[in-house]
PDB file of N, CA, C and O in Angstrom:
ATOM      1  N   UNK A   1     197.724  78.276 -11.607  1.00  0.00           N
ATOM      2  CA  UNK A   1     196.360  78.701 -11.875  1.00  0.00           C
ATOM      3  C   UNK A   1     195.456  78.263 -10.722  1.00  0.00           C
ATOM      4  O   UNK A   1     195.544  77.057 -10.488  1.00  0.00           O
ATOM      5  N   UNK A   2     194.708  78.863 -10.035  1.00  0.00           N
ATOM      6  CA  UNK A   2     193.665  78.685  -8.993  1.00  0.00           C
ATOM      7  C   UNK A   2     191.962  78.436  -9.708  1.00  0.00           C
ATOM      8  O   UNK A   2     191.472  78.993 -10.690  1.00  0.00           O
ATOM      9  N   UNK A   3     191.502  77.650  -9.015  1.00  0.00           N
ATOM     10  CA  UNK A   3     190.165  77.105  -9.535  1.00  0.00           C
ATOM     11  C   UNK A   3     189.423  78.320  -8.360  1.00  0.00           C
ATOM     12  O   UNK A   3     189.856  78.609  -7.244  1.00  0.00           O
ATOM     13  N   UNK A   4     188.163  78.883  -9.074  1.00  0.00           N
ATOM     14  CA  UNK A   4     187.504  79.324  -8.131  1.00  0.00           C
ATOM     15  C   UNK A   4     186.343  78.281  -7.854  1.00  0.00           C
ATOM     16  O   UNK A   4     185.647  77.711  -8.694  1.00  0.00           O
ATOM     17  N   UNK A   5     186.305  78.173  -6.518  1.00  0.00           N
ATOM     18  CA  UNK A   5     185.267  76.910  -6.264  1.00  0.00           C
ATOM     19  C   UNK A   5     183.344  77.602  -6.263  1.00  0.00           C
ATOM     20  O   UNK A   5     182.960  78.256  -5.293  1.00  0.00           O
ATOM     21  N   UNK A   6     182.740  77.416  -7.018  1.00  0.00           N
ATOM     22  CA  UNK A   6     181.461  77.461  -7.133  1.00  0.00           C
ATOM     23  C   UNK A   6     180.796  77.123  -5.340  1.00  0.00           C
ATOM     24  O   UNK A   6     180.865  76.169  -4.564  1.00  0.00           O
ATOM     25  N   UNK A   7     180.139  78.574  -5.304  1.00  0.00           N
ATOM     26  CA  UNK A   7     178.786  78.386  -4.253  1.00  0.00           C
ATOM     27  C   UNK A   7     178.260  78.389  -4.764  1.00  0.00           C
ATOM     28  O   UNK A   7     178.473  78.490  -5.972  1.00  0.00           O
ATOM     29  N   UNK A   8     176.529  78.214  -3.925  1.00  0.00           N
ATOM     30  CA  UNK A   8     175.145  78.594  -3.995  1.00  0.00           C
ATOM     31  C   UNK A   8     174.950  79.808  -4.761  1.00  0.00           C
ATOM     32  O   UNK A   8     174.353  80.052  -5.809  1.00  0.00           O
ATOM     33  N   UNK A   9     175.761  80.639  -3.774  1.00  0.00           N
ATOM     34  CA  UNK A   9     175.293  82.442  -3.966  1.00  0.00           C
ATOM     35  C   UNK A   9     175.993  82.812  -5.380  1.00  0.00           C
ATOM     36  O   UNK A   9     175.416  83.619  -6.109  1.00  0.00           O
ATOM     37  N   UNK A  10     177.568  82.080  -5.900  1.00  0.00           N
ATOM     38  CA  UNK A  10     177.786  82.378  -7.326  1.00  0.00           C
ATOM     39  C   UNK A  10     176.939  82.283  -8.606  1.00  0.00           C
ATOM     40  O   UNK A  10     176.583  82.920  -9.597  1.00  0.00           O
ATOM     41  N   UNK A  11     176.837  81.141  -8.004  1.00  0.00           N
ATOM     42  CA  UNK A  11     175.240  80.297  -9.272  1.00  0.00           C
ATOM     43  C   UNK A  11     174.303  80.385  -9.056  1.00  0.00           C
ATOM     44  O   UNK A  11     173.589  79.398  -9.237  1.00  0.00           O
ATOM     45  N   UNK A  12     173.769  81.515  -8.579  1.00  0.00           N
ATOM     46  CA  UNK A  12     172.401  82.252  -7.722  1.00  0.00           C
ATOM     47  C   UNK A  12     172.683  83.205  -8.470  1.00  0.00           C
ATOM     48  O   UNK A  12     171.904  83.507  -9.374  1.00  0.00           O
ATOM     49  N   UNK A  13     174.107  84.045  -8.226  1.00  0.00           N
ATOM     50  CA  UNK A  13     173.581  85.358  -9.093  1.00  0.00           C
ATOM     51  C   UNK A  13     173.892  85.512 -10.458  1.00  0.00           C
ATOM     52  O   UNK A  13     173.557  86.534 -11.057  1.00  0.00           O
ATOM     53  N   UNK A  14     174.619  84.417 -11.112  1.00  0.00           N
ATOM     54  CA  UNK A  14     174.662  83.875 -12.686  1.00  0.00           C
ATOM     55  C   UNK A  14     173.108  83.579 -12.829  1.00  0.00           C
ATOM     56  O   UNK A  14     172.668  84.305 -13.720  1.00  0.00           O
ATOM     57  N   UNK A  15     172.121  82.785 -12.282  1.00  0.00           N
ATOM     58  CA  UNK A  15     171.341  82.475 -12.630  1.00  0.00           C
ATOM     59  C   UNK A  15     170.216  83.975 -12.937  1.00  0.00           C
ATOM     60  O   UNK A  15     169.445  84.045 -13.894  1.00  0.00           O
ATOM     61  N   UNK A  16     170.353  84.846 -12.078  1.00  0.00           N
ATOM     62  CA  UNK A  16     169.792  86.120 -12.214  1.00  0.00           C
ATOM     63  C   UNK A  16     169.991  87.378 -12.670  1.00  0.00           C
ATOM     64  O   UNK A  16     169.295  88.388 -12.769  1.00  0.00           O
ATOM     65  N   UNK A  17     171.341  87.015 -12.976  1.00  0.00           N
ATOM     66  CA  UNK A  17     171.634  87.644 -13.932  1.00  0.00           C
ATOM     67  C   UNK A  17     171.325  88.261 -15.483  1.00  0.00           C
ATOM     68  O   UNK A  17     171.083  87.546 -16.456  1.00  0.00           O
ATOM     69  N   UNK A  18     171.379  89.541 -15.500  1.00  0.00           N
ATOM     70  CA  UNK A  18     170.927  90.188 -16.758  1.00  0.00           C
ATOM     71  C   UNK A  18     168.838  90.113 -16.914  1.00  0.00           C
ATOM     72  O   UNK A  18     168.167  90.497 -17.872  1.00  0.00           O
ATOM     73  N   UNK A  19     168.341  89.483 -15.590  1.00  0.00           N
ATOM     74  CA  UNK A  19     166.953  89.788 -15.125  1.00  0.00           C
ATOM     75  C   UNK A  19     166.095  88.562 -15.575  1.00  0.00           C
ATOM     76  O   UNK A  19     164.921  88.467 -15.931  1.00  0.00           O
ATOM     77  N   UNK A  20     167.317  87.470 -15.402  1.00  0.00           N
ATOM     78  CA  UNK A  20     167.022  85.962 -15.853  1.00  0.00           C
ATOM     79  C   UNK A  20     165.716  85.440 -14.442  1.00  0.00           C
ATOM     80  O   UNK A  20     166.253  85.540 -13.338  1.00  0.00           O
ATOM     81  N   UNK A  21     164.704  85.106 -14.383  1.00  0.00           N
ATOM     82  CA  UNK A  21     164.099  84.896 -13.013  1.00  0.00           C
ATOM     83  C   UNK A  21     163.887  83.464 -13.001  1.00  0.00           C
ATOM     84  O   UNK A  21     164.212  82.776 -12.033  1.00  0.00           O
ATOM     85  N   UNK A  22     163.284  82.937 -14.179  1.00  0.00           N
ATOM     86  CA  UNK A  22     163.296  81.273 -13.789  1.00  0.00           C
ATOM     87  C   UNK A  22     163.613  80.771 -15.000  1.00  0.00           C
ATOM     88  O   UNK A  22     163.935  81.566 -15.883  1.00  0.00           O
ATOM     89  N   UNK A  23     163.581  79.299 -15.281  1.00  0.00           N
ATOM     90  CA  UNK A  23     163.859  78.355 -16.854  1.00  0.00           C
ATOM     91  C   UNK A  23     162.462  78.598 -16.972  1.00  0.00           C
ATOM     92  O   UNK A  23     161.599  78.953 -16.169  1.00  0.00           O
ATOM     93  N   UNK A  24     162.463  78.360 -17.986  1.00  0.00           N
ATOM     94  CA  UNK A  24     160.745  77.798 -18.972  1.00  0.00           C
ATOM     95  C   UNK A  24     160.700  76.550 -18.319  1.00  0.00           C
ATOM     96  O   UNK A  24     161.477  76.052 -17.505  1.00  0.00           O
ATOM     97  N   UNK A  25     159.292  75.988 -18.991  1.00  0.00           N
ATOM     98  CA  UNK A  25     159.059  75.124 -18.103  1.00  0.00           C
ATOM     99  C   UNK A  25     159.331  73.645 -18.054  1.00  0.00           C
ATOM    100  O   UNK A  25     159.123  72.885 -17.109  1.00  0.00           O
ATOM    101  N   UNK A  26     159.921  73.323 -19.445  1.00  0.00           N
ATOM    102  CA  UNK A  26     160.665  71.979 -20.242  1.00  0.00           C
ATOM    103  C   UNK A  26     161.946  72.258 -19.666  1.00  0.00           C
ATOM    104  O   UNK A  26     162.269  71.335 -18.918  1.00  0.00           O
ATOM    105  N   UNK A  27     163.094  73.482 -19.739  1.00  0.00           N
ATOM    106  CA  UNK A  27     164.131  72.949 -19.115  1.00  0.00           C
ATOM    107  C   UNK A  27     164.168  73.027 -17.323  1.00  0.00           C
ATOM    108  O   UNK A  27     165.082  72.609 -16.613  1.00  0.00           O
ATOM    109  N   UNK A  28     162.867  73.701 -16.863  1.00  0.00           N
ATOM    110  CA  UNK A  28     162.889  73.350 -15.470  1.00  0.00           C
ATOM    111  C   UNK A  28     162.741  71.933 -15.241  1.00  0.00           C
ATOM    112  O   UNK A  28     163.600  71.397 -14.541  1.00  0.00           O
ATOM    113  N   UNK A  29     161.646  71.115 -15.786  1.00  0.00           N
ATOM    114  CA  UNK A  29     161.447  70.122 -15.615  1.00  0.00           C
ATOM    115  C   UNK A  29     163.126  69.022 -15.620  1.00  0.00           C
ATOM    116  O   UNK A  29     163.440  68.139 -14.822  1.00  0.00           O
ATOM    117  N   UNK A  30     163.819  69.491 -16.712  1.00  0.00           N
ATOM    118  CA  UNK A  30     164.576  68.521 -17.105  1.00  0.00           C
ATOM    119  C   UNK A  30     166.191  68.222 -16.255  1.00  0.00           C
ATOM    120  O   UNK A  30     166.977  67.290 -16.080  1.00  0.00           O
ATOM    121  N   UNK A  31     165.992  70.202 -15.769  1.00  0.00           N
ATOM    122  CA  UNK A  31     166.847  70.337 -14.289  1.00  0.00           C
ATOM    123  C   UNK A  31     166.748  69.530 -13.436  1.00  0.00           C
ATOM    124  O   UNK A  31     167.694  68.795 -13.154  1.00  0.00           O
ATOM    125  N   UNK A  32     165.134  69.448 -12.585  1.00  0.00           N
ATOM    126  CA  UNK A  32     164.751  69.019 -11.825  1.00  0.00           C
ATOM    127  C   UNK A  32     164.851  67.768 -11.722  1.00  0.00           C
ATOM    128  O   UNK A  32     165.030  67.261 -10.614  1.00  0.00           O
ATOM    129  N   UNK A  33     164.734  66.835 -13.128  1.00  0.00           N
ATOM    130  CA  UNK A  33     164.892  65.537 -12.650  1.00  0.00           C
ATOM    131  C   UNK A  33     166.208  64.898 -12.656  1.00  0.00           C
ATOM    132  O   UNK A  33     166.306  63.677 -12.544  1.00  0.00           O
ATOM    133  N   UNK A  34     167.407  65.803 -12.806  1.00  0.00           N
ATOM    134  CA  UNK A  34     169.119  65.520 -12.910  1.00  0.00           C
ATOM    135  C   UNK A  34     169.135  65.863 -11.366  1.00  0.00           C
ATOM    136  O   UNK A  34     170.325  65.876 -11.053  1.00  0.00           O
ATOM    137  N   UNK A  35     168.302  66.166 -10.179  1.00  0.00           N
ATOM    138  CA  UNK A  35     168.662  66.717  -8.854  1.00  0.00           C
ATOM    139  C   UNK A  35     168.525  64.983  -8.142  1.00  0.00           C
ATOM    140  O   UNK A  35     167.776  64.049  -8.425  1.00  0.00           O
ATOM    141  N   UNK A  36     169.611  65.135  -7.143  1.00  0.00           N
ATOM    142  CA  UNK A  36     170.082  63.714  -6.640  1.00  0.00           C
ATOM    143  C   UNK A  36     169.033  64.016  -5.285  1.00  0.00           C
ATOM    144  O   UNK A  36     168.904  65.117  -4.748  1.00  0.00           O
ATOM    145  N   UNK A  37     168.403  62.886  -4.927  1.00  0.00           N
ATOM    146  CA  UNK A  37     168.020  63.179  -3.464  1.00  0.00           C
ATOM    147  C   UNK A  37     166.560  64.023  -3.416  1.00  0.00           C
ATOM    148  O   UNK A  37     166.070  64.634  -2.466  1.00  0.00           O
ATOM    149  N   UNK A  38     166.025  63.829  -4.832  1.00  0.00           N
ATOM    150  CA  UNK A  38     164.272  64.687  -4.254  1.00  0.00           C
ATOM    151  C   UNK A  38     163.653  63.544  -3.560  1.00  0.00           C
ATOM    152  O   UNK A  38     164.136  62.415  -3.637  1.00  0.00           O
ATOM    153  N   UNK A  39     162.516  63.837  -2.835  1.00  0.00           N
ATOM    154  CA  UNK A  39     161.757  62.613  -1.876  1.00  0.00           C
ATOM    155  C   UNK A  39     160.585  63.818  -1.539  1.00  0.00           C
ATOM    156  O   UNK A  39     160.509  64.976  -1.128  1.00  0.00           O
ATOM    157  N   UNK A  40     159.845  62.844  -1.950  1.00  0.00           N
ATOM    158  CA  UNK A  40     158.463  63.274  -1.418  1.00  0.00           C
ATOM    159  C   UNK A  40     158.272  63.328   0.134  1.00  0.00           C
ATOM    160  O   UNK A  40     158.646  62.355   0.789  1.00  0.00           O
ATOM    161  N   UNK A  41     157.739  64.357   0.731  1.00  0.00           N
ATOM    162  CA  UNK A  41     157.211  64.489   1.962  1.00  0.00           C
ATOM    163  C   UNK A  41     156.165  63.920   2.404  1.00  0.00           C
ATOM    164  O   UNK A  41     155.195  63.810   1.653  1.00  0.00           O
ATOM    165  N   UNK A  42     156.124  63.454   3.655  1.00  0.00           N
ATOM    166  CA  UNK A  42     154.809  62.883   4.144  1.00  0.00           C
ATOM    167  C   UNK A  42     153.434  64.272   3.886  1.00  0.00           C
ATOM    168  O   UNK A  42     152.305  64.088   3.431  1.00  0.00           O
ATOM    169  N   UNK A  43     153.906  65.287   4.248  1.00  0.00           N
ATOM    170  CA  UNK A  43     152.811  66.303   3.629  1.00  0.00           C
ATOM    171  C   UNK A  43     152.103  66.654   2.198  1.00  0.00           C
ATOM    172  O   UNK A  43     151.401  67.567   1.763  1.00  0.00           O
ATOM    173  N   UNK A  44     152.753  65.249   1.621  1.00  0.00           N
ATOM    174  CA  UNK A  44     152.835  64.886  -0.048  1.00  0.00           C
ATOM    175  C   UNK A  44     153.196  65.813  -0.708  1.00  0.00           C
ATOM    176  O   UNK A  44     153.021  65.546  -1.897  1.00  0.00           O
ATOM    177  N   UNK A  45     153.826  67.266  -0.488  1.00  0.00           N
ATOM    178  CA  UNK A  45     155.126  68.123  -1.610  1.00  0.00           C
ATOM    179  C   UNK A  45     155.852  67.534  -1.288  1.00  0.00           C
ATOM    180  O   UNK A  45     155.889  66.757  -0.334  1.00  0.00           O
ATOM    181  N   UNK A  46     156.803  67.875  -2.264  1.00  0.00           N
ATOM    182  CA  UNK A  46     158.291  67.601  -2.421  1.00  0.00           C
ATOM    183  C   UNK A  46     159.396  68.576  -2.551  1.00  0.00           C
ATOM    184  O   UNK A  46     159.416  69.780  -2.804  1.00  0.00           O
ATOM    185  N   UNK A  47     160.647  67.367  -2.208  1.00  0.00           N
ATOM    186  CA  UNK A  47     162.004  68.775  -1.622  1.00  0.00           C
ATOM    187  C   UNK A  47     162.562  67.899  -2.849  1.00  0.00           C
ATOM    188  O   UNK A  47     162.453  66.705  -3.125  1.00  0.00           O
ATOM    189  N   UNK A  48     163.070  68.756  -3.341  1.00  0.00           N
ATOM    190  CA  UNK A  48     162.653  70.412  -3.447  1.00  0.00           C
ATOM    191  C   UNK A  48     161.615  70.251  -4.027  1.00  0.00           C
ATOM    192  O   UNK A  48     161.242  69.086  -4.171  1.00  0.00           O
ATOM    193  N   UNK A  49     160.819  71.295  -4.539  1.00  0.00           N
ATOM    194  CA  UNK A  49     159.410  71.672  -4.639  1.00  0.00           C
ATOM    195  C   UNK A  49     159.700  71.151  -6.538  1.00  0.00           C
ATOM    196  O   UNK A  49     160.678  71.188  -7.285  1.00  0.00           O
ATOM    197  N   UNK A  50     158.610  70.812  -6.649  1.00  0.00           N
ATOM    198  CA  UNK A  50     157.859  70.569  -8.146  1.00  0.00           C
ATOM    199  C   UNK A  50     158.407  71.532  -9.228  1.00  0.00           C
ATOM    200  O   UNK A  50     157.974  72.669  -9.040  1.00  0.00           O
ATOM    201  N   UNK A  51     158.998  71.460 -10.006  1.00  0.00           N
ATOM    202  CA  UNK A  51     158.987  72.746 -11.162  1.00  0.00           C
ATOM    203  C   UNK A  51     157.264  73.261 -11.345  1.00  0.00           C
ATOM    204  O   UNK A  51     156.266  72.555 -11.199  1.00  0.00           O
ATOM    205  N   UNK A  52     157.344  74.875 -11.749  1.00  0.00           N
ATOM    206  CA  UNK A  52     156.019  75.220 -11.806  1.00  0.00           C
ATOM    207  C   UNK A  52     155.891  75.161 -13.519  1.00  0.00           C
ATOM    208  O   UNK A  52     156.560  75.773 -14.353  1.00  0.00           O
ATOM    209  N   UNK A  53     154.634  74.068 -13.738  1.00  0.00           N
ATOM    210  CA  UNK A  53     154.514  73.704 -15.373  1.00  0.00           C
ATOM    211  C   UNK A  53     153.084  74.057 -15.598  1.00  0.00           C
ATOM    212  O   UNK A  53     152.404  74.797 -14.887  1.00  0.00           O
ATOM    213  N   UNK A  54     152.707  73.416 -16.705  1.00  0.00           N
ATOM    214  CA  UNK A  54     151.165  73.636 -17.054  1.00  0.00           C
ATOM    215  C   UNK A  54     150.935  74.961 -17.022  1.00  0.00           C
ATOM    216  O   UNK A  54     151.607  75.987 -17.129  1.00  0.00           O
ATOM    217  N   UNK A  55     149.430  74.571 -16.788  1.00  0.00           N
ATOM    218  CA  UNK A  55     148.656  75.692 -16.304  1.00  0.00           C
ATOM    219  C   UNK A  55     149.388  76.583 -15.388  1.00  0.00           C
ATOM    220  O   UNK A  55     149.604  77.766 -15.652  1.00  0.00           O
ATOM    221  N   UNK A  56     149.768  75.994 -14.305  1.00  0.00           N
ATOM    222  CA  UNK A  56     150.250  77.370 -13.326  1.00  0.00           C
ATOM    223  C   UNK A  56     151.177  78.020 -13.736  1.00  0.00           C
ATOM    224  O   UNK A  56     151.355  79.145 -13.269  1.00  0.00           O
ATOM    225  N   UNK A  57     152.032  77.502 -14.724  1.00  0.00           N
ATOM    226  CA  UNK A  57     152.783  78.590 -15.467  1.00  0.00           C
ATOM    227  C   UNK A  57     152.155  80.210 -15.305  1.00  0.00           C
ATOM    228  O   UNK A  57     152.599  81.161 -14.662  1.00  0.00           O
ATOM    229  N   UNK A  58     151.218  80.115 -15.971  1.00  0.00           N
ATOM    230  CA  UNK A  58     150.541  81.312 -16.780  1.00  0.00           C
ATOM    231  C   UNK A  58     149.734  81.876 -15.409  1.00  0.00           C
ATOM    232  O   UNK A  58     149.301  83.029 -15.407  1.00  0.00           O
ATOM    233  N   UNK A  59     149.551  80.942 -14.185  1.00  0.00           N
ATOM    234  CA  UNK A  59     149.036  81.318 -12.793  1.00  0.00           C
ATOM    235  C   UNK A  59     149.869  82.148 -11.671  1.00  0.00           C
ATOM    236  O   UNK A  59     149.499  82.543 -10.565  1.00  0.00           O
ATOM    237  N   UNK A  60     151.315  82.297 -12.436  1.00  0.00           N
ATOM    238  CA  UNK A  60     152.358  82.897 -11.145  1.00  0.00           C
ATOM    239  C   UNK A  60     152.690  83.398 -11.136  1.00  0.00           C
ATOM    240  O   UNK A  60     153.429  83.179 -12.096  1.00  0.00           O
ATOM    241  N   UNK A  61     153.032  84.519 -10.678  1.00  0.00           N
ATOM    242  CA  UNK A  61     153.495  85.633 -11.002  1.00  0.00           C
ATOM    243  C   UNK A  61     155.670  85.668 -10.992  1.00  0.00           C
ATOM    244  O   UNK A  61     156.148  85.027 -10.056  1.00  0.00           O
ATOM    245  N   UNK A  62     156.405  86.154 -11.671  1.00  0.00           N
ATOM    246  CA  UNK A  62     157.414  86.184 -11.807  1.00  0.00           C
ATOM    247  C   UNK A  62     158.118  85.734 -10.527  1.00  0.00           C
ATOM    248  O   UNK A  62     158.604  84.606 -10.443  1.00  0.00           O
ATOM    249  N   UNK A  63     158.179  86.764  -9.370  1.00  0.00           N
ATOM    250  CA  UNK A  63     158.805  86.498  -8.101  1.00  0.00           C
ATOM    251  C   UNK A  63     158.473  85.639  -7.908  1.00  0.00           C
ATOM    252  O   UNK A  63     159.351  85.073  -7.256  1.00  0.00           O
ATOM    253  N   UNK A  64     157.410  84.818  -8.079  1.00  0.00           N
ATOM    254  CA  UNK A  64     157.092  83.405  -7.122  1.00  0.00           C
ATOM    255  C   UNK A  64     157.547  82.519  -8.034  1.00  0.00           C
ATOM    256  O   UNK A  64     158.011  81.590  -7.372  1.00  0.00           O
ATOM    257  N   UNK A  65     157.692  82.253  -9.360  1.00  0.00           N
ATOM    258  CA  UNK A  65     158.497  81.198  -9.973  1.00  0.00           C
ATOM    259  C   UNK A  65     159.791  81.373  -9.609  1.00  0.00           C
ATOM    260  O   UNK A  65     160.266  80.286  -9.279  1.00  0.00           O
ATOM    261  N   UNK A  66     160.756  82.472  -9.502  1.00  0.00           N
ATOM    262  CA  UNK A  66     161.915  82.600  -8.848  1.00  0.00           C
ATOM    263  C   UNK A  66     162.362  82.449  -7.522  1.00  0.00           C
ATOM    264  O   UNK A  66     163.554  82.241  -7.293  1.00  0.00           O
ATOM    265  N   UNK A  67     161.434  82.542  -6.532  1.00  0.00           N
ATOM    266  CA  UNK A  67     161.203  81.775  -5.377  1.00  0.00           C
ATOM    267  C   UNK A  67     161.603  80.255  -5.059  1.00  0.00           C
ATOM    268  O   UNK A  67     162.542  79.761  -4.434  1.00  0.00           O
ATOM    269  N   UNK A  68     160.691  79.808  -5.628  1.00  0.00           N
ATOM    270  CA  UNK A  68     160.243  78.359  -5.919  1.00  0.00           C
ATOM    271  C   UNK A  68     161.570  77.967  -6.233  1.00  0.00           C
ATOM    272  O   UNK A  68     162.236  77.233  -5.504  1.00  0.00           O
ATOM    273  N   UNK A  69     162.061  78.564  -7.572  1.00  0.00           N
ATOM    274  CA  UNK A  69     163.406  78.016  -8.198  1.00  0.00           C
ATOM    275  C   UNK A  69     164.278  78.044  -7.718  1.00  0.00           C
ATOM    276  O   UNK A  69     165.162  77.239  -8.014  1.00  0.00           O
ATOM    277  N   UNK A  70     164.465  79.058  -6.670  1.00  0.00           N
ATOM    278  CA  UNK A  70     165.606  79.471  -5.855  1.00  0.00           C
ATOM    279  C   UNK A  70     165.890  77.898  -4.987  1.00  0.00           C
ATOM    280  O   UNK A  70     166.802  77.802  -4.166  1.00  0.00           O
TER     281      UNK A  70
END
């Protein structure tokens, strides 16, 4: 039996799949903080970028939360 080894681009297009564009904004958050290695920038964002919560939820338009998430 052969393992297929997971990329980026596999779990990129599972994630967009069936016209999936981003998580809501509780399991973005909860993604985001299982990611090894975020660090704030001296330009004070962060890598990777912030989940989009709150208010700007309702401020963004689809492509740009999928952006972001990407």
């Amino acid at each position: 039996m052969t393992m297929e080894i997971e990329t980026f681009d596999s779990l990129w297009a599972y994630c967009v799949a069936n016209e999936r564009l981003a998580p809501m904004p509780s399991e973005w958050t909860e993604l985001h903080g299982m990611l090894a290695n975020t660090r704030q920038k001296p330009s004070r964002g962060w890598e990777p970028p912030l989940p989009v919560i709150l208010a700007a939820w309702d401020c963004t338009i689809p492509i740009e939360k999928q952006l972001q998430f990407q």
